[in-house]
N, C-alpha and C positions, 0 to 999 in steps of 0.2 A: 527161243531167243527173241523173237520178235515181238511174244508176250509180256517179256521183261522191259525191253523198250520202250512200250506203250505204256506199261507201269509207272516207267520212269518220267512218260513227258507228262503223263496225268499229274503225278504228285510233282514235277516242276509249275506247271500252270497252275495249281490251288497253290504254293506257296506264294507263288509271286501275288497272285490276287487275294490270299492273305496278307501280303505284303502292303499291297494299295489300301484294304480297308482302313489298316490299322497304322498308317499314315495321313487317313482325310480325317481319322477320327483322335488321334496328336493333334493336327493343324484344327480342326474345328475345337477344340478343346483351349487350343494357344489361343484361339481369336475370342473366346468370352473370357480369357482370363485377360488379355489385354485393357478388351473391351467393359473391364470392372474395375479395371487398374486405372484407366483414361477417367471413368467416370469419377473414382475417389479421387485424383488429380485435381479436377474440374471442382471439385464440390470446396476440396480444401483452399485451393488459390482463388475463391471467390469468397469464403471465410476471409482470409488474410487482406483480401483488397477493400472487404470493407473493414475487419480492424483498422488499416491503415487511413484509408479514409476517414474513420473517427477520429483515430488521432491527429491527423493534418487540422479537422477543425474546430477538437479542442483545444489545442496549441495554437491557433489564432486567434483564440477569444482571449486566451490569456495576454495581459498585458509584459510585452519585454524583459528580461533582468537586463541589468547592465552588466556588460563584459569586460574584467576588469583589461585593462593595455596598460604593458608594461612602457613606462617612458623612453621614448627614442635621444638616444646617443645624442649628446649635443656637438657637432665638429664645427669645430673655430674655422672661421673664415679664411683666408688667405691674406697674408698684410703685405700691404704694397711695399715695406722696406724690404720685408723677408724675401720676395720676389724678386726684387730689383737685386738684393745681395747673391742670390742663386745665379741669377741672368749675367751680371756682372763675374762670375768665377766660370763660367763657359768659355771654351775655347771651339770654337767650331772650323773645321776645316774639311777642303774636297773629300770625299770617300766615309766622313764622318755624318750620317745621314742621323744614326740614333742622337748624336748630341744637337743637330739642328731639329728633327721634332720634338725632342725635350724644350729649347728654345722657343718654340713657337707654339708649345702649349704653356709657359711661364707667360708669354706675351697676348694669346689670349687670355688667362686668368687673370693679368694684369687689366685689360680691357674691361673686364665684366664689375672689373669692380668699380668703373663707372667713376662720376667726380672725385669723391673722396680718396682714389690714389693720387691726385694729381699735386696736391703738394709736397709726396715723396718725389713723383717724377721733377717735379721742377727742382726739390733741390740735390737730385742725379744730377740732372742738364748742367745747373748751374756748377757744378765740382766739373767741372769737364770731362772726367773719365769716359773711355770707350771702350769698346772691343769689335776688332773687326770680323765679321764673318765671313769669310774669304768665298768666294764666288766661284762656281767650277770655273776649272783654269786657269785661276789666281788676275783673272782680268776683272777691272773697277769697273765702273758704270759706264755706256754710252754718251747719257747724254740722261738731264732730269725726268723726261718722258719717263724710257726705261729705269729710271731710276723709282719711281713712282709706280710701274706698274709692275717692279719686280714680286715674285714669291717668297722670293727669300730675303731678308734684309741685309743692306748691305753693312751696316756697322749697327751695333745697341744702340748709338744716339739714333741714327736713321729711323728703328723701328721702335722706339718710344715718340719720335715725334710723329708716326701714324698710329699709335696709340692714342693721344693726346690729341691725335684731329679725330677719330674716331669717336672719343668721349665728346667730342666738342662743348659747346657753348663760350660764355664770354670768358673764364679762368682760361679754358683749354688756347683759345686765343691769345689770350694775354700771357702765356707760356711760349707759343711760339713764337711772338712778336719779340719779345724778349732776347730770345736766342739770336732770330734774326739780327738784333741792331748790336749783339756781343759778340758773334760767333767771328773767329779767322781764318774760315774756310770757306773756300769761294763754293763749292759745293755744295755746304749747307746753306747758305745766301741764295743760290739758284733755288735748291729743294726747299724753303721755306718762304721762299717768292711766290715758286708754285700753290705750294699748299694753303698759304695765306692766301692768294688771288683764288683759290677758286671758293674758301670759306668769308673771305667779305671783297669783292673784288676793287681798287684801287683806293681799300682804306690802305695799305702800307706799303703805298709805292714810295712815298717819302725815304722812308727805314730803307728799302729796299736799296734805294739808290742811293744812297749814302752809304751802304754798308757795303757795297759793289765799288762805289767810288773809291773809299780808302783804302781797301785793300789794292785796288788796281796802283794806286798812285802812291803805298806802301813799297812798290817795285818786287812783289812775291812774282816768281815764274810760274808759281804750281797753280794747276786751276784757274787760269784767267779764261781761259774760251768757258766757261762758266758764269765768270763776272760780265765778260763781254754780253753772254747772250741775258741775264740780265737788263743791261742797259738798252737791248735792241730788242728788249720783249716793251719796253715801255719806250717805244722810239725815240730814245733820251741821245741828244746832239752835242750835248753840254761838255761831253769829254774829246772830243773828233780834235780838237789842239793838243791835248797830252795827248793822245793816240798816234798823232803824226808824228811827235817826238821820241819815240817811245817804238816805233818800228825797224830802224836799226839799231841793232841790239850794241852794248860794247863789244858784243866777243864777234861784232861783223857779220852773223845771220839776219833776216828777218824775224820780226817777232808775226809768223801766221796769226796769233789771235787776233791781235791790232791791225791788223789789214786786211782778215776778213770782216772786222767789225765796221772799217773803214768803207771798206765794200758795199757792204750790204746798208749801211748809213747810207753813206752819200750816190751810191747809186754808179753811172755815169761821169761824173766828177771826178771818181776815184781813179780814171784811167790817168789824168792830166799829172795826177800824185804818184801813180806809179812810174809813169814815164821821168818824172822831174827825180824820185829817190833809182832807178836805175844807176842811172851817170854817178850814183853819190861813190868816193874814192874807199868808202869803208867796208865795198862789197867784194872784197878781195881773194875769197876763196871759192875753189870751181863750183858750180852750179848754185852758190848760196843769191843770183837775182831769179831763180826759177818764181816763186813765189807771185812777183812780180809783174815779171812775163803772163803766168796765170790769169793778174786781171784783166789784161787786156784782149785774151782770147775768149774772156766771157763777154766783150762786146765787139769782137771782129764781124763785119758784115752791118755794121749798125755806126761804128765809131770812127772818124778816119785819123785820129790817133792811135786808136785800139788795134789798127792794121799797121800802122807807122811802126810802133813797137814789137807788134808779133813778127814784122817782118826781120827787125835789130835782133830779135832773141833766136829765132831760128837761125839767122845766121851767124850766131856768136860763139865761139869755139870755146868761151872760158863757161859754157852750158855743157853737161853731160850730154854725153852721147843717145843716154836715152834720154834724156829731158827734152832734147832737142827732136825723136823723135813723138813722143808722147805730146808732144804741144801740139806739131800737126796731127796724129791722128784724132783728138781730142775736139778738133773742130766738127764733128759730129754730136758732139753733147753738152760742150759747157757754154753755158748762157743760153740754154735751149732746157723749157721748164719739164717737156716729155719727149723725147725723141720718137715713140712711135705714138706720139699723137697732136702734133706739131701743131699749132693755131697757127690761123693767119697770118699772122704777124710773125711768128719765128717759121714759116714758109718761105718768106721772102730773104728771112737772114740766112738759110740753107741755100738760096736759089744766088744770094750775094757769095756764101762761102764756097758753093758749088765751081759759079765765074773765076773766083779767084785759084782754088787750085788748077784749074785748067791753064787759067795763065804762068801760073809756076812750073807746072810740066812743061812750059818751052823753053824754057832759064837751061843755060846754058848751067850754070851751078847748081841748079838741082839736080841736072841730066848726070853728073862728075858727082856729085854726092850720093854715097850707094845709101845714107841714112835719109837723107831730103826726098832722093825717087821714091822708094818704098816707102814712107809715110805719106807724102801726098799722093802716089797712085794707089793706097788703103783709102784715105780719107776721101780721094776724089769717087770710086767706088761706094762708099758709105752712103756719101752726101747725094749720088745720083739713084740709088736704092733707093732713097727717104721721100726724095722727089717723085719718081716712077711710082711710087705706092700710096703717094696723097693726090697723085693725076688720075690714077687708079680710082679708089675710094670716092671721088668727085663724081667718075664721069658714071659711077655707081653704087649710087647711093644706096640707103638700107632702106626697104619699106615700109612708109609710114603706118602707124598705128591706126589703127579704125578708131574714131571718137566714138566713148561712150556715153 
């Protein structure tokens, strides 16, 4: 048995290291057949790189053929009528986003094509036709600032006339000069005041003001705080007698435009005019001399009319109840250019308006009036806040700068 055993590990030990021989003798076998394969590799790819090489500089000595090119598509331009007829059949409204970039890719295509649209656009303008773009929530302009620096335009004429200042030069000019001295809209008067004054500034203030005058004195209600501020962009005085005629309305309101323009004309003055149209018999329904009242609280602490009167309207009962309180709390900001950053001079008109509510707080009639106390002890509150924080700021000042 034990014989057999031995038998058996002998002839497992020779197979296995027959095993190994004739494994190192495969692998040494694999590595010169690689190693003949690498070298035919090597010998052929430096064949092929110098064909290649030849040919790269035969084919440079050779002079070029011409390559024939097939001719590119000719696409017709864009025609300024054709655009203007597209732009003209849009209807743009809130929530409608795709038909306002379509718009305002028609409007710059229109743009690019530079002078030569501008005798379609003039004779657009000139046909009067519009379309309004309606403005998210159906609200018009501000004021020609924002009018001018809106994104979206507020009607076709609006944004062909920034077209047409875009294109500039002396046509583009004499298109919107044009409008200006035709147009019956106090809005495009204002917006074409603008745009004119800043492309040649007081060649057409003439136009301007004549164009602003007759429609003011045409009697249109719509868009006059437009016309007005025309007149008070070119501090034109020439109308302040129709203005004064012209502030009580027939139907017995004030006319706000006319007496802010009055305002802000004449300044100081304008208290003497509001006190004298108060008393007038034609101001017959409740709260309609608020207005009025108004000017004079822009110069309380400064005017001693300007108090004469705030004093009549506060205590005037044919004044709303809030009118009457909003006038006193309001002596904290009107006729005051920053309220938190008061100059010298409206320091003093705080420290005047301050005195005087103090002295109201002992009035027997404001103590009985539950509207009178609570607005002037709001306002007296305000007005000693404004003071205590400019005593403040004084007595600590901000560090001056190191000079460099």
């Amino acid at each position: 048995m034990k014989r057999l055993i031995a038998i058996l590990l002998i002839a497992a030990a020779a197979f296995a290291t027959g095993a190994i021989i004739v494994k190192r003798q495969q692998a040494a076998r694999f590595d010169r057949e690689r190693a003949e394969l690498q070298a035919a590799w090597d010998a052929e790819k430096a064949d092929l790189e110098a064909a290649l090489e030849k040919a790269r500089a035969r084919r440079a000595s050779l002079s070029p053929l011409p390559v024939p090119v097939a001719p590119a598509a000719s696409v017709a331009a864009p025609d300024a009528q054709a655009l203007l007829k597209q732009l003209a059949g849009w209807q743009v409204a809130p929530g409608h986003g795709r038909a306002l970039r379509q718009v305002l890719v028609l409007l710059e295509q229109l743009t690019q094509l530079g002078p030569p649209a501008l005798p379609a656009i003039r004779q657009f303008l000139a046909s009067g036709q519009d379309v309004v773009f309606s403005s998210p929530g159906g609200k018009g302009p501000r004021d020609v600032k924002s009018l001018a620096d809106a994104l979206v335009p507020f009607s076709l004429r609006f944004a062909l006339f920034d077209v047409v200042r875009q294109i500039g030069g002396e046509e583009a000019e004499q298109i919107l000069a044009e409008n200006l001295g035709r147009t019956g809209r106090g809005l495009e008067v204002a917006y074409l005041t603008h745009v004119l004054e800043e492309m040649s500034p007081g060649k057409h203030k003439d136009t301007a003001l004549a164009a602003a005058r007759n429609l003011l004195a045409s009697g249109a209600t719509a868009e006059r705080d437009y016309l007005f501020d025309v007149l008070r962009r070119f501090n034109d005085t020439s109308y302040v007698a129709t203005a004064q005629a012209q502030v009580i309305q027939p139907n017995g309101q004030v006319d706000r435009s006319a007496l802010r323009y009055l305002q802000q004309t004449l300044g100081e003055q304008s208290v003497a005019l509001a006190a004298q149209l108060y008393q007038d018999n034609r101001l017959t329904e409740p709260g309609s001399k608020e207005p009025l009242a108004r000017v004079a609280l822009a110069f309380v602490g400064v005017n001693q009319q300007a108090g004469e009167l705030f004093h009549t309207a506060v205590l005037d009962q044919t004044m709303l109840p809030d009118q009457r309180r909003e006038l006193v709390e309001d002596l904290n900001q009107d006729g005051l250019s920053n309220k938190k950053a008061p100059t010298p001079e409206e320091l003093k008109i705080i420290a005047n308006r301050y005195a005087l509510t103090q002295t109201y707080l002992q009035q027997d009639y404001v103590q009985n009036d539950k509207v009178l106390s609570a607005a002037f002890r709001e306002a007296d509150k305000d007005l000693r806040n404004m003071l205590q924080k400019a005593a403040a700021a004084a007595a600590n000042p901000p560090p001056s700068q190191p000079a460099r």
